[in-house]
ChimeraX commands (.cxc) that place a marker at each C-alpha (Angstrom):
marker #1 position 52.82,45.07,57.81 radius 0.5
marker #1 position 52.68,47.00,54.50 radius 0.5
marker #1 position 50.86,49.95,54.07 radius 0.5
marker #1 position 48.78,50.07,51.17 radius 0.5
marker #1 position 47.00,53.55,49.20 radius 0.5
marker #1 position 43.81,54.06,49.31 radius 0.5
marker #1 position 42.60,52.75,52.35 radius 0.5
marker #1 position 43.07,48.83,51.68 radius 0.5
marker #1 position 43.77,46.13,54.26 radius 0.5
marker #1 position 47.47,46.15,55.19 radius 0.5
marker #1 position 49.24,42.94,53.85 radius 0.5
marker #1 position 52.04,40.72,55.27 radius 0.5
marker #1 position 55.49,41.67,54.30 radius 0.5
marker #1 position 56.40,38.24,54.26 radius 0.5
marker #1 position 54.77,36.92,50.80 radius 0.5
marker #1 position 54.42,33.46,51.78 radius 0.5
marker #1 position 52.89,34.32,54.86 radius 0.5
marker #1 position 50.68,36.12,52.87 radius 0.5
marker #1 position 49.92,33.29,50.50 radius 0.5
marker #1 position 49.11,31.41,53.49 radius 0.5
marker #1 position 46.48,33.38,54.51 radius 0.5
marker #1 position 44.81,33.34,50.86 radius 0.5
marker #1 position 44.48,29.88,50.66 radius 0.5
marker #1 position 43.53,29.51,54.40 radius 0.5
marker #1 position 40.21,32.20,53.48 radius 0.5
marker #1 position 39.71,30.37,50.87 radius 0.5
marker #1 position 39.45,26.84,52.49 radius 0.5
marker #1 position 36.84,28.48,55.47 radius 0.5
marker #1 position 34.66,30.28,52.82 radius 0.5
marker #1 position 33.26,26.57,52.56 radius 0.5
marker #1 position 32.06,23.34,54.03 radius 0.5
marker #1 position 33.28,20.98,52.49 radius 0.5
marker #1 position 36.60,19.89,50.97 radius 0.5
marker #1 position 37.92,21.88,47.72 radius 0.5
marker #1 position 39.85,20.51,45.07 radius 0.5
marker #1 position 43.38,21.73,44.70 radius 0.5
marker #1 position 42.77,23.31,41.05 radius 0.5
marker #1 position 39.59,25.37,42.45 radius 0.5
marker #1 position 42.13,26.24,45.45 radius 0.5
marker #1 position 45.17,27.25,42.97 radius 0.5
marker #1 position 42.50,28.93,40.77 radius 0.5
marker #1 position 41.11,31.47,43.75 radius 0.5
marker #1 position 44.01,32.54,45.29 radius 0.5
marker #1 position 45.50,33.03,41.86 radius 0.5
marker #1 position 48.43,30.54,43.02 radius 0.5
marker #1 position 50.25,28.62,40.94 radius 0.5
marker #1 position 49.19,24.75,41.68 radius 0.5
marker #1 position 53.05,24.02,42.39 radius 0.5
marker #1 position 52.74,27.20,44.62 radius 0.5
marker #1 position 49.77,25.98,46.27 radius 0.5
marker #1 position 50.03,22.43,46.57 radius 0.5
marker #1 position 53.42,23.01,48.58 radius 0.5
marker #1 position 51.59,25.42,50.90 radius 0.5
marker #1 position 49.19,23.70,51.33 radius 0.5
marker #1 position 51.01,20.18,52.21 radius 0.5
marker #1 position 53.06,22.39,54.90 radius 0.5
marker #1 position 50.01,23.61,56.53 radius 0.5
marker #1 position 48.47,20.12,56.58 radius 0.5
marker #1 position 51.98,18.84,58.35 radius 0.5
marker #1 position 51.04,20.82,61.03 radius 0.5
marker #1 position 47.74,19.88,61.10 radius 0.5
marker #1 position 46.04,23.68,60.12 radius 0.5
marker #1 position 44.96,22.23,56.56 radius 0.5
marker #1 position 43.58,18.27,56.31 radius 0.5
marker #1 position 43.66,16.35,53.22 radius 0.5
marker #1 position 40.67,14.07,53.55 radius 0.5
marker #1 position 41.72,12.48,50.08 radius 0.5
marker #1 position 44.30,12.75,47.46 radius 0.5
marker #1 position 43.95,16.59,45.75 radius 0.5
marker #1 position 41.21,17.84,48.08 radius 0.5
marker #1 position 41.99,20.18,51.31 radius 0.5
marker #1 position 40.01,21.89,53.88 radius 0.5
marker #1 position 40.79,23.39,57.34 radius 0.5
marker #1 position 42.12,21.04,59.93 radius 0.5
marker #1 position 41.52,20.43,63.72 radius 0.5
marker #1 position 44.37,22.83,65.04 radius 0.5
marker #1 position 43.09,25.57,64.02 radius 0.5
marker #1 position 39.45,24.98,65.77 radius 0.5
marker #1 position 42.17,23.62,68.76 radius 0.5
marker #1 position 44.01,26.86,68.84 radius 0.5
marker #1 position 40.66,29.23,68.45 radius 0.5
marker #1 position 38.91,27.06,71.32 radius 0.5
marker #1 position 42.26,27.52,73.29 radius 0.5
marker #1 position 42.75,31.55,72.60 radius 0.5
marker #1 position 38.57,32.08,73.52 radius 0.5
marker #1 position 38.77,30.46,76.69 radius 0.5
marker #1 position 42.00,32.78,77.48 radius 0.5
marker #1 position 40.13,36.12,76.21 radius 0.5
marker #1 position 37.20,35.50,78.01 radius 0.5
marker #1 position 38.79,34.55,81.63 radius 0.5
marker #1 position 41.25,37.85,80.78 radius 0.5
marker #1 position 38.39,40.00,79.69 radius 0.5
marker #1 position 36.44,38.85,82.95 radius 0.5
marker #1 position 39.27,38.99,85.36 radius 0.5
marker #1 position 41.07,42.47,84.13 radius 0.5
marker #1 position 39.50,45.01,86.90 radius 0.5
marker #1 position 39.17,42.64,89.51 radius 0.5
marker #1 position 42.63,41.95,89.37 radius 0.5
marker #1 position 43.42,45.67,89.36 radius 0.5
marker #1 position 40.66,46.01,92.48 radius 0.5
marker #1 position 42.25,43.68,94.41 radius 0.5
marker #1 position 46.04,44.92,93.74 radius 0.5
marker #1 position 44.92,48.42,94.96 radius 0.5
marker #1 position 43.99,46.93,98.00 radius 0.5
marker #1 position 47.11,44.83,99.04 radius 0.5
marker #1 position 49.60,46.68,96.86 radius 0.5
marker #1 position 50.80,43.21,95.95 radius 0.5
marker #1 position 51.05,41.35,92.65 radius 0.5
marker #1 position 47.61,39.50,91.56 radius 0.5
marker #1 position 48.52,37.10,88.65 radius 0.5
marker #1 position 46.14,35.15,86.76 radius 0.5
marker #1 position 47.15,31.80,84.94 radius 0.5
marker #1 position 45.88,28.75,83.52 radius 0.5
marker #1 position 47.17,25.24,82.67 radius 0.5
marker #1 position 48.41,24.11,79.32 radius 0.5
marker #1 position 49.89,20.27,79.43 radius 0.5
marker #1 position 52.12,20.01,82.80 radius 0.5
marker #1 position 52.65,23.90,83.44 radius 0.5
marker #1 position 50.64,26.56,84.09 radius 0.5
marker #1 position 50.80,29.78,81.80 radius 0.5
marker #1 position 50.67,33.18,82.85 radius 0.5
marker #1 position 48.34,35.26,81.16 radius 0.5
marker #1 position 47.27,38.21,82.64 radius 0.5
marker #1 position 48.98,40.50,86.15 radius 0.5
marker #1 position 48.22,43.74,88.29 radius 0.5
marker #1 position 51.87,44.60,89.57 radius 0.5
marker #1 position 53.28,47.90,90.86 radius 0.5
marker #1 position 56.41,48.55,91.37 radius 0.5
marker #1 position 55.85,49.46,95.03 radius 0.5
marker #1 position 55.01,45.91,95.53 radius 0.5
marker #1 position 59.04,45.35,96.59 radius 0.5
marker #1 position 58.67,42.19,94.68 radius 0.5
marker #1 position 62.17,41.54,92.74 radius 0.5
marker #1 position 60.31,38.08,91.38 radius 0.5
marker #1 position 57.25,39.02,89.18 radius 0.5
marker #1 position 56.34,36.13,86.60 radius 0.5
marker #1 position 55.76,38.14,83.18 radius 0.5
marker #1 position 53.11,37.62,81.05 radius 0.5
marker #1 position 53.32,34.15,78.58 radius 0.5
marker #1 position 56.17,33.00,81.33 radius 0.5
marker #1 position 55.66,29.31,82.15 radius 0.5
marker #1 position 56.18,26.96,85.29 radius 0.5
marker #1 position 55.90,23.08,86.62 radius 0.5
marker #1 position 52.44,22.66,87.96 radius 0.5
marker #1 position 54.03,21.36,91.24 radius 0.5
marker #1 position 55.89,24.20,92.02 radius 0.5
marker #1 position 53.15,26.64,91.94 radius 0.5
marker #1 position 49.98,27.63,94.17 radius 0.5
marker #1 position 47.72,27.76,90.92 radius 0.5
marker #1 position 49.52,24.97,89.75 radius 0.5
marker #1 position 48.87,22.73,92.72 radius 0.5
marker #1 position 44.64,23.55,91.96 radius 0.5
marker #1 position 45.21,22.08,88.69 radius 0.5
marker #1 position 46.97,18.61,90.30 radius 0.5
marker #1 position 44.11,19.26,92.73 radius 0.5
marker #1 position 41.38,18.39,90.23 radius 0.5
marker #1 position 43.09,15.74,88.66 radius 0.5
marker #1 position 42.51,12.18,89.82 radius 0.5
marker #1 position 45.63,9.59,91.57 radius 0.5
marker #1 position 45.90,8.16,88.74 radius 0.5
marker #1 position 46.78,11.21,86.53 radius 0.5
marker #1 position 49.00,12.91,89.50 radius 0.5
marker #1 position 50.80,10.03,89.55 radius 0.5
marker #1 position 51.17,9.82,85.63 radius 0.5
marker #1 position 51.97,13.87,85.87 radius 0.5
marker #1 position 54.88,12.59,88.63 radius 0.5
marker #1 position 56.45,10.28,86.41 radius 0.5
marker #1 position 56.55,12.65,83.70 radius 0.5
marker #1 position 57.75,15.54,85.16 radius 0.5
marker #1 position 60.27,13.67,87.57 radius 0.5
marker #1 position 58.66,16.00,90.23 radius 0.5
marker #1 position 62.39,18.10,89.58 radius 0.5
marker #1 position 62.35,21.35,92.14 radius 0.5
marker #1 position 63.98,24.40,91.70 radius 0.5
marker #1 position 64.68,25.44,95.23 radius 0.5
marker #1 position 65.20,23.70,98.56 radius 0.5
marker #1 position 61.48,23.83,99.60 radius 0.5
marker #1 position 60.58,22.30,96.19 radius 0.5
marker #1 position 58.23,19.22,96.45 radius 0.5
marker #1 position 59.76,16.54,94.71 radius 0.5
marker #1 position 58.28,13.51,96.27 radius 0.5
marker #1 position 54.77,12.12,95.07 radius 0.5
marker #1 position 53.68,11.61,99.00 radius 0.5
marker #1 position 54.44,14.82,99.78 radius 0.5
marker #1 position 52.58,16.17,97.21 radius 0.5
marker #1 position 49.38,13.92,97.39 radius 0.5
marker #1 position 49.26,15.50,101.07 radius 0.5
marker #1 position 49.56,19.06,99.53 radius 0.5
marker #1 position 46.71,18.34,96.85 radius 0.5
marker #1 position 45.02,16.76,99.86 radius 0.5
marker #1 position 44.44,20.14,101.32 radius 0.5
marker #1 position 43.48,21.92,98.51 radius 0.5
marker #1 position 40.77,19.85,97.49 radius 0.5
marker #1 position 39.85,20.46,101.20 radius 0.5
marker #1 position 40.22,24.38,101.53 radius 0.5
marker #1 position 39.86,25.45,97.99 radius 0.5
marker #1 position 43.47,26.92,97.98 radius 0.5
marker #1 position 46.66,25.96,97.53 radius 0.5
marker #1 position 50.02,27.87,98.01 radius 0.5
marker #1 position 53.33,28.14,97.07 radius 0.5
marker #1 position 56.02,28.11,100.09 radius 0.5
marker #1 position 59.10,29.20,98.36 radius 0.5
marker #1 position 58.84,26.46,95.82 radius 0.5
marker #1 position 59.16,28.17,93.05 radius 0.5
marker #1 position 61.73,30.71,93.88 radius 0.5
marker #1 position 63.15,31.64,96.95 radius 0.5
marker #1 position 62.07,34.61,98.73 radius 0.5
marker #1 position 58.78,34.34,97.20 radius 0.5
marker #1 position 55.27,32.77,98.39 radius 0.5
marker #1 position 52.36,32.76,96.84 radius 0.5
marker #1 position 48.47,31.90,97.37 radius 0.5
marker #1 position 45.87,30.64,94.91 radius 0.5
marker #1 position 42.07,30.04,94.56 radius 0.5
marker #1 position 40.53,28.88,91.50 radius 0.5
marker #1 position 38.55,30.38,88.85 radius 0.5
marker #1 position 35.53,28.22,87.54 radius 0.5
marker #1 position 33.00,28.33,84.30 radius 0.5
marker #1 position 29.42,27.62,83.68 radius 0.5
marker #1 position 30.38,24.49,83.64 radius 0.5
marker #1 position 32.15,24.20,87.31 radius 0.5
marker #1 position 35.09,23.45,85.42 radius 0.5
marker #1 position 38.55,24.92,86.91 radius 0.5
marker #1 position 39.36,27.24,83.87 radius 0.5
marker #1 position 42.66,29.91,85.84 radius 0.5
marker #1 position 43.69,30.09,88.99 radius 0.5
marker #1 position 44.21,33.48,90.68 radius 0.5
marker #1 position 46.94,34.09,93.00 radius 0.5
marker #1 position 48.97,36.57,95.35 radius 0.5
marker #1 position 52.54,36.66,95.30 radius 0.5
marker #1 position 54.21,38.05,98.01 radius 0.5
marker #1 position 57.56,38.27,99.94 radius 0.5
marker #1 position 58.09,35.31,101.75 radius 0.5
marker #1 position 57.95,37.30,105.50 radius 0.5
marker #1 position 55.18,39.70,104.00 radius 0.5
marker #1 position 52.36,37.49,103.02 radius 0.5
marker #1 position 49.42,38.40,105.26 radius 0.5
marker #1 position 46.40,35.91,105.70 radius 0.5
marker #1 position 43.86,38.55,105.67 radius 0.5
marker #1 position 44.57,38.16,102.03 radius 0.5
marker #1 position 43.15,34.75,101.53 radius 0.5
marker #1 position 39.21,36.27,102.16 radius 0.5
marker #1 position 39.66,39.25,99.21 radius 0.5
marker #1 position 41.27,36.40,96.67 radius 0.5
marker #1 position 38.76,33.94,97.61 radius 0.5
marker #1 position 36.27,37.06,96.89 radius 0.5
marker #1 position 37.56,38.07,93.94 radius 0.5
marker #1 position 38.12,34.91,92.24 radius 0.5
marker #1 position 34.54,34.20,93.03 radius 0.5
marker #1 position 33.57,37.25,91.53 radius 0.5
marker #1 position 35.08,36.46,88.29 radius 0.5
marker #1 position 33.94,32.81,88.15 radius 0.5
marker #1 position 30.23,34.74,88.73 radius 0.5
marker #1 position 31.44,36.79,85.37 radius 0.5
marker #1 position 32.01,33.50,83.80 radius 0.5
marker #1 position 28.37,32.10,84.52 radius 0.5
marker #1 position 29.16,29.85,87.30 radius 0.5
marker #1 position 27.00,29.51,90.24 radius 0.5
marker #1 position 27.81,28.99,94.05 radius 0.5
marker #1 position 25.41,26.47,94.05 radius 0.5
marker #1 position 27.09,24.18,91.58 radius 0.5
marker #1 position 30.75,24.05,93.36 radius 0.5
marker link #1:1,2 radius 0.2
marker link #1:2,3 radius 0.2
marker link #1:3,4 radius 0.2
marker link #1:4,5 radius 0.2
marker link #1:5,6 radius 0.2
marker link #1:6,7 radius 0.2
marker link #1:7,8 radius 0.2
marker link #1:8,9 radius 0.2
marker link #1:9,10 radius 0.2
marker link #1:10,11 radius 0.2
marker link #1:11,12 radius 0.2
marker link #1:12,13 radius 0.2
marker link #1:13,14 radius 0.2
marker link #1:14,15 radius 0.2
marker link #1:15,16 radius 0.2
marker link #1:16,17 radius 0.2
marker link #1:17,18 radius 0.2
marker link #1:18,19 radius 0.2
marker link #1:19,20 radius 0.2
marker link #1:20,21 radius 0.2
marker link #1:21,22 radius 0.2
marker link #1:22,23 radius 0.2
marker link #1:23,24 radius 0.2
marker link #1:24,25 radius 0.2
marker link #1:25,26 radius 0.2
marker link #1:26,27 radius 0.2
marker link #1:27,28 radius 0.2
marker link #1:28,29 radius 0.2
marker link #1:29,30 radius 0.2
marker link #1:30,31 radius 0.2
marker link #1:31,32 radius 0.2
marker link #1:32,33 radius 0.2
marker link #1:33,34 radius 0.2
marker link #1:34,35 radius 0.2
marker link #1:35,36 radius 0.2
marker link #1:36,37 radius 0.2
marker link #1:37,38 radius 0.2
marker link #1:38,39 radius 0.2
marker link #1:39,40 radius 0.2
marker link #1:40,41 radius 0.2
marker link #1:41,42 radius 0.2
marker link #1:42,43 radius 0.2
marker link #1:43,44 radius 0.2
marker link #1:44,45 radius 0.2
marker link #1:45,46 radius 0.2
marker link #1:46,47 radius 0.2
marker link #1:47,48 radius 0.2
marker link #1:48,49 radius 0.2
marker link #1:49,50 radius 0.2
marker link #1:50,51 radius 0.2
marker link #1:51,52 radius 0.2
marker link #1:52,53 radius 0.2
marker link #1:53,54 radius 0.2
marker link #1:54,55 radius 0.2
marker link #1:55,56 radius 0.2
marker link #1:56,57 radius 0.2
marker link #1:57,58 radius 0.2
marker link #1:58,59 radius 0.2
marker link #1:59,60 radius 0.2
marker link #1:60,61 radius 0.2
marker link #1:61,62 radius 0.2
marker link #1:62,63 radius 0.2
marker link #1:63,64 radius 0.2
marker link #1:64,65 radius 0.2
marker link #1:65,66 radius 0.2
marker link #1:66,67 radius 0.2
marker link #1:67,68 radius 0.2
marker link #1:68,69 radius 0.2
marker link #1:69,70 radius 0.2
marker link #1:70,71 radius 0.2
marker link #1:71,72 radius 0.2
marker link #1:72,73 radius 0.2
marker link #1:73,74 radius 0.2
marker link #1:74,75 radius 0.2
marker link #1:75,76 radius 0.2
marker link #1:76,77 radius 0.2
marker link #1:77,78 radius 0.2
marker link #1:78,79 radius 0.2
marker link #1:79,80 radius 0.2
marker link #1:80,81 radius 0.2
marker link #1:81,82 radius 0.2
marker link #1:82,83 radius 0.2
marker link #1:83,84 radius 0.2
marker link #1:84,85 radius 0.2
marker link #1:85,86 radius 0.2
marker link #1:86,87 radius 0.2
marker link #1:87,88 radius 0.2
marker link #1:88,89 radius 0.2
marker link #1:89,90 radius 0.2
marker link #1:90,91 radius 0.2
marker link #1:91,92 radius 0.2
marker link #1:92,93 radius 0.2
marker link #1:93,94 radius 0.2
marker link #1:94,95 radius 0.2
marker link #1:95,96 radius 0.2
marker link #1:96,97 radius 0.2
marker link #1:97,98 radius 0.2
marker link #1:98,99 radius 0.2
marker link #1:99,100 radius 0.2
marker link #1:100,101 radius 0.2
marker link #1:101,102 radius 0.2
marker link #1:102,103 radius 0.2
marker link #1:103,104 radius 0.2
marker link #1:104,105 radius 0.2
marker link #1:105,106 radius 0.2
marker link #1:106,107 radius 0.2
marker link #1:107,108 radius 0.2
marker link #1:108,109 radius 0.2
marker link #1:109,110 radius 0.2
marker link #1:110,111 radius 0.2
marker link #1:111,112 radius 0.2
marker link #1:112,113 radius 0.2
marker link #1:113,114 radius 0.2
marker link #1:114,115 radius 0.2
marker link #1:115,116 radius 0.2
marker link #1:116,117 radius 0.2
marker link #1:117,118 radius 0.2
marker link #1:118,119 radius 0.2
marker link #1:119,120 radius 0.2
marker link #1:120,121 radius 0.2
marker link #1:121,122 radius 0.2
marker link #1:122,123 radius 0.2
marker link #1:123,124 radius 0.2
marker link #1:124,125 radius 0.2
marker link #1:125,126 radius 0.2
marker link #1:126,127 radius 0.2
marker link #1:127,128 radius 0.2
marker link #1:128,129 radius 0.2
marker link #1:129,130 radius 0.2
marker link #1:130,131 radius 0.2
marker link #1:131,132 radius 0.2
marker link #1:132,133 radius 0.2
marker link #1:133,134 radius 0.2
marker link #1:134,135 radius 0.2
marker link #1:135,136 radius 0.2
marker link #1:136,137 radius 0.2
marker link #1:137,138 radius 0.2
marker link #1:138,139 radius 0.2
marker link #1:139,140 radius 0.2
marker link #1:140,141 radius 0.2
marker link #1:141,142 radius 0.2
marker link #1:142,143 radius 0.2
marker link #1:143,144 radius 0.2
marker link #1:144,145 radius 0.2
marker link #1:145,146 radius 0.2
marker link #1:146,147 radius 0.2
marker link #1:147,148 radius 0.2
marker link #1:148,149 radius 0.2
marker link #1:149,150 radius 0.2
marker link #1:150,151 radius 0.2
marker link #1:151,152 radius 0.2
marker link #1:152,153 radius 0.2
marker link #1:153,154 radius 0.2
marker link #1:154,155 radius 0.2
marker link #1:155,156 radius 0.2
marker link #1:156,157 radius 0.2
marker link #1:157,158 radius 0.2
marker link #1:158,159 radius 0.2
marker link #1:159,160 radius 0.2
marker link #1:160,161 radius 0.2
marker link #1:161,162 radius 0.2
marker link #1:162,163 radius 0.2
marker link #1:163,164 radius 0.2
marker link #1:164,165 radius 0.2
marker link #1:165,166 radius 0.2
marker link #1:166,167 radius 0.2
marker link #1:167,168 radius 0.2
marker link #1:168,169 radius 0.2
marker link #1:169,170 radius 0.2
marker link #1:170,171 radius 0.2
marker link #1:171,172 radius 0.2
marker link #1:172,173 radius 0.2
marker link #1:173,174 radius 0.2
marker link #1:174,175 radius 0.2
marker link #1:175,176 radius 0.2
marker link #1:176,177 radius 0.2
marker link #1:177,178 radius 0.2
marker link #1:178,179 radius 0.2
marker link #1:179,180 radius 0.2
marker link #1:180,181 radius 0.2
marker link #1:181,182 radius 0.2
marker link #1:182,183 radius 0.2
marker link #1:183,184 radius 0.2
marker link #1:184,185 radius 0.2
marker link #1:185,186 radius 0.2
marker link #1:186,187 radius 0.2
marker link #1:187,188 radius 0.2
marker link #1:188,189 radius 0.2
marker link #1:189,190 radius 0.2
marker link #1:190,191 radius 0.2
marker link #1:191,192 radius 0.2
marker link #1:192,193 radius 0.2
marker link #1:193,194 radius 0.2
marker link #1:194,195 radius 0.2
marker link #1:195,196 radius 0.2
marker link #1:196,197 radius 0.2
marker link #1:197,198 radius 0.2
marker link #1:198,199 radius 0.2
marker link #1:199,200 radius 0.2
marker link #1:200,201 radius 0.2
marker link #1:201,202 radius 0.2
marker link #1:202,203 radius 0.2
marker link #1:203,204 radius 0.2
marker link #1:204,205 radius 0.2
marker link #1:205,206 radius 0.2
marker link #1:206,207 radius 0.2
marker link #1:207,208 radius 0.2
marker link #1:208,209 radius 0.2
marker link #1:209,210 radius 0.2
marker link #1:210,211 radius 0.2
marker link #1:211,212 radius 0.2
marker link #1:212,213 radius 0.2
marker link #1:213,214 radius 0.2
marker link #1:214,215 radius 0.2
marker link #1:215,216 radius 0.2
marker link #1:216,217 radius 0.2
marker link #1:217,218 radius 0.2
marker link #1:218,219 radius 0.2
marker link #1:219,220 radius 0.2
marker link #1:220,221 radius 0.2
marker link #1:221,222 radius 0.2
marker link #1:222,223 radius 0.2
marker link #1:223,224 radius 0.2
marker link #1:224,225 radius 0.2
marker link #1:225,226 radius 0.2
marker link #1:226,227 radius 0.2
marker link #1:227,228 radius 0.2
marker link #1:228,229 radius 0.2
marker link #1:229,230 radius 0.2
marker link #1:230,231 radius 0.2
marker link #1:231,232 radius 0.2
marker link #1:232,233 radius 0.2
marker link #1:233,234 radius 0.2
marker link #1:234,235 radius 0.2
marker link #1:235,236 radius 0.2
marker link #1:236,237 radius 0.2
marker link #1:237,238 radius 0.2
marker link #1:238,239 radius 0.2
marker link #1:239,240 radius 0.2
marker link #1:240,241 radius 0.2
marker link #1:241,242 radius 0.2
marker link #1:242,243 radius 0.2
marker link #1:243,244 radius 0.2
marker link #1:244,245 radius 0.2
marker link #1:245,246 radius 0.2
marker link #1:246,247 radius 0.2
marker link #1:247,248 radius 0.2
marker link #1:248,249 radius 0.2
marker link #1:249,250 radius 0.2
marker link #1:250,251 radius 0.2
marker link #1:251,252 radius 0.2
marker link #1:252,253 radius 0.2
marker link #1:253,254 radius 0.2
marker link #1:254,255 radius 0.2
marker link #1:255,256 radius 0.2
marker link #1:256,257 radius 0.2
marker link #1:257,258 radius 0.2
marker link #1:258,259 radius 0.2
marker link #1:259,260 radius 0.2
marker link #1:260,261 radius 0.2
view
């Protein structure tokens, strides 16, 4: 970013970057549609300028052009601000009871949550005391079949839509103990629906196990998953009642009720 005298907002260093931000304040200081002169005439943008930006941004759906020479903001950007609140929120709630509950098993707690057919990591407490040589960085992605938090997504989902997720996905595994047959894995989903966990037996990567409960919203919706990873020959049951704990605690933070599960 540019630093500018006097105080003012820094600005991008990229100038059509920059343009692109003009005409997208413009667009949300209104309702309704604008006309592309009125656009080109705010930003001070040439209407070449303008209308070229503008047809870019509406490619990838930030901008729609609900007829010929008028613009406003599009769906993706309402898409991607639902998306990132959800994630800030669940972060924001689960921060220091992630940290808690690291201090007490001195292992990694990782929080993640689904996006299409893999689950995202978003926020972890890690140490490097843990021993762990595996620890899943934050924004790293993986197959909802090969993962404990993964598995509570699948969980929730009906036969129908495991079975559609199956033929998408191919079911591939990435280690010898990966679950790659839809049976199997109706059995596994089986039991989570029935405990309220789900785990990870060296499916993911070898060496490593993992545990997961699930992370609701006001709405009893599944939102993240919370999970212990561990050393395959260190995992230690006693675990499973402080995760259960904690992930109820931040589902509490969240507004949802025991009541409603």
């Amino acid at each position: 970013m540019k630093k500018t005298a006097g105080g003012a907002a820094p600005k991008p260093t990229i100038q059509v970057i920059e343009r692109m931000f003009a005409l997208i304040d413009v667009l949300a200081s209104r309702e309704d549609s604008m006309q592309l002169k009125e656009i080109s005439e705010r930003t001070g943008l040439h209407p070449s300028t303008t209308h070229r930006i503008l047809n870019d941004l509406t490619l990838g759906r930030f901008v729609d052009r609900p007829e010929p020479g008028s613009y406003r903001l599009g769906m993706r950007l309402l898409e991607l601000g639902n998306l990132v609140k959800g994630r800030l929120n669940v972060r924001d709630a689960a921060l220091l009871p992630m940290r808690e509950l690291h201090k007490q098993i001195q292992q990694p707690v990782n929080l993640s949550m689904r996006q299409g057919d893999e689950i995202v990591y978003i926020e972890r407490a890690y140490s490097e005391r843990s021993g762990m040589q595996v620890v899943r960085a934050i924004g790293a992605r993986a197959p909802l079949h090969l993962t404990s938090t993964g598995k509570l997504f699948l969980a929730a989902d009906d036969a129908p839509r495991v079975r559609a997720y199956a033929t998408r996905t191919g079911l591939a595994g990435h280690t010898r103990n990966s679950i790659t047959q839809l049976p199997v894995l109706e059995r596994e989903l089986y039991k989570a629906r029935q405990h309220g966990i789900a785990r990870d037996n060296e499916e993911l990567e070898l060496g490593v196990r993992c545990m997961a409960a699930g992370i609701y919203d006001d709405q009893d919706r599944l939102v993240a998953g919370l999970s212990i990873s561990a050393p395959a020959d260190r995992l230690d049951e006693a675990w499973l009642i402080r995760l259960q704990a904690t992930a109820a605690e931040i589902s509490a933070a969240l507004g949802h009720h025991l009541e409603s599960a």
